[in-house]
N, C-alpha and C positions, 0 to 999 in steps of 0.2 A: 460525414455526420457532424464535425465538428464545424467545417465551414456554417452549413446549415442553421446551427446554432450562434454562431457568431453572425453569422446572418440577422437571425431572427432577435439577439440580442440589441443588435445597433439600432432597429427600427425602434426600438424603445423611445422614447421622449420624454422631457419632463412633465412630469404632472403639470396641469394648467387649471385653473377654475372651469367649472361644465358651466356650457350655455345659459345654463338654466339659471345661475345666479345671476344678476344684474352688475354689471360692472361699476353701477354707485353703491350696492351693497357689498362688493369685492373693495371696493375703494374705501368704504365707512370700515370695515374690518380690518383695515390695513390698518388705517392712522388710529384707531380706537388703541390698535396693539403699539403703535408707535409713542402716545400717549402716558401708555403708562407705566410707573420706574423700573427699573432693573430689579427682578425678585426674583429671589431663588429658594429653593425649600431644602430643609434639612431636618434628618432623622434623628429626634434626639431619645435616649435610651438611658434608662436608670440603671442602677447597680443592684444585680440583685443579692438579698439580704445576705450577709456574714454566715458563712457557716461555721454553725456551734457545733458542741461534741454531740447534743440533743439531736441534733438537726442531722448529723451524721449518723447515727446510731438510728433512728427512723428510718432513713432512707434503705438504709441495708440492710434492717431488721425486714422493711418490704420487700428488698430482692428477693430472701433467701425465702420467707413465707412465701412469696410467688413462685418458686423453683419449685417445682414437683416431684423431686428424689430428693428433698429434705425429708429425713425423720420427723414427723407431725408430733409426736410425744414428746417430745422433746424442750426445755425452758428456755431459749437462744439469749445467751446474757454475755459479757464481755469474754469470758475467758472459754467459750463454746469454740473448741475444736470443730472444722470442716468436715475432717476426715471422719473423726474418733467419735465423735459425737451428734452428728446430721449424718453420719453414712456415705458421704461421700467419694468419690473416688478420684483422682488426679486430671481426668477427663472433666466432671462435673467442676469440681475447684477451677478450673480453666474458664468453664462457661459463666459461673460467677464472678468469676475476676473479669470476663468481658461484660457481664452486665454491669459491674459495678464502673467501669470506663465507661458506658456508654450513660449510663445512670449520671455522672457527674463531667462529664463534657472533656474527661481526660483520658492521654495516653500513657497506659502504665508499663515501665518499660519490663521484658524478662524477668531479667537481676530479681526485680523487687516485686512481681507478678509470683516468684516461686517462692518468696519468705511469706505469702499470707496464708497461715495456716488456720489462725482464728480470728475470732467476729472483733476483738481488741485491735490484732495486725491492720485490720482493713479498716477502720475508724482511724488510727493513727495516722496509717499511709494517706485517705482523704485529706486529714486533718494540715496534715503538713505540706502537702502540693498547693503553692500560692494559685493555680489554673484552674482547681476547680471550681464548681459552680453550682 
């Protein structure tokens, strides 16, 4: 099987211009490319905007409104407990701590994954990883 293959591998050739082209249109396409300078392209990408405490507190204020075992009644302001306050439970606080990592392009480690208890912790923590975004 393997011969086979290595068989049918070597018959391979390199590519060549098809018939079909004319060999002074193969020739004009050659030096046309020979012609012209060395260019090369490059990606260039902005920075995007600084995040403010405004800009932090929006984004997480969307997480948690988007989580569907948040308490609805509820006012979610700086010092709104996860637990005590949206009803959450140690499973859910997990799932928003992974949203709020994927929400800002960072990995939050353990350690400081189990100190975020309220909506202040997790604005802070943003706030102070120079990685996020």
């Amino acid at each position: 099987m393997f011969r086979l293959a290595l068989k049918n591998f070597s018959a391979v050739k390199a590519i060549r211009p098809s018939p079909i082209v004319t060999k002074s249109a193969w020739a004009l396409a050659q030096t046309q490319q020979q012609r012209l300078p060395f260019q090369f392209s490059a990606r260039c990408y902005s920075h995007a905007p600084p995040l403010t405490q405004e800009l932090v507190e929006e984004r997480i204020l969307e997480i948690l409104e988007g989580y569907d075992k948040v308490n609805k009644s509820v006012k979610i302001g700086p010092e709104t407990d996860f637990s005590r306050d949206l009803g959450l439970d140690s499973l859910d606080i997990v799932e928003v701590v992974m949203a709020i990592e994927e929400e800002f392009s960072i990995g939050i480690p353990d350690e400081e994954a189990d100190k975020i208890r309220t909506f202040k912790d997790a604005t802070e923590l943003i706030i102070n990883n120079p990685h996020a975004v």
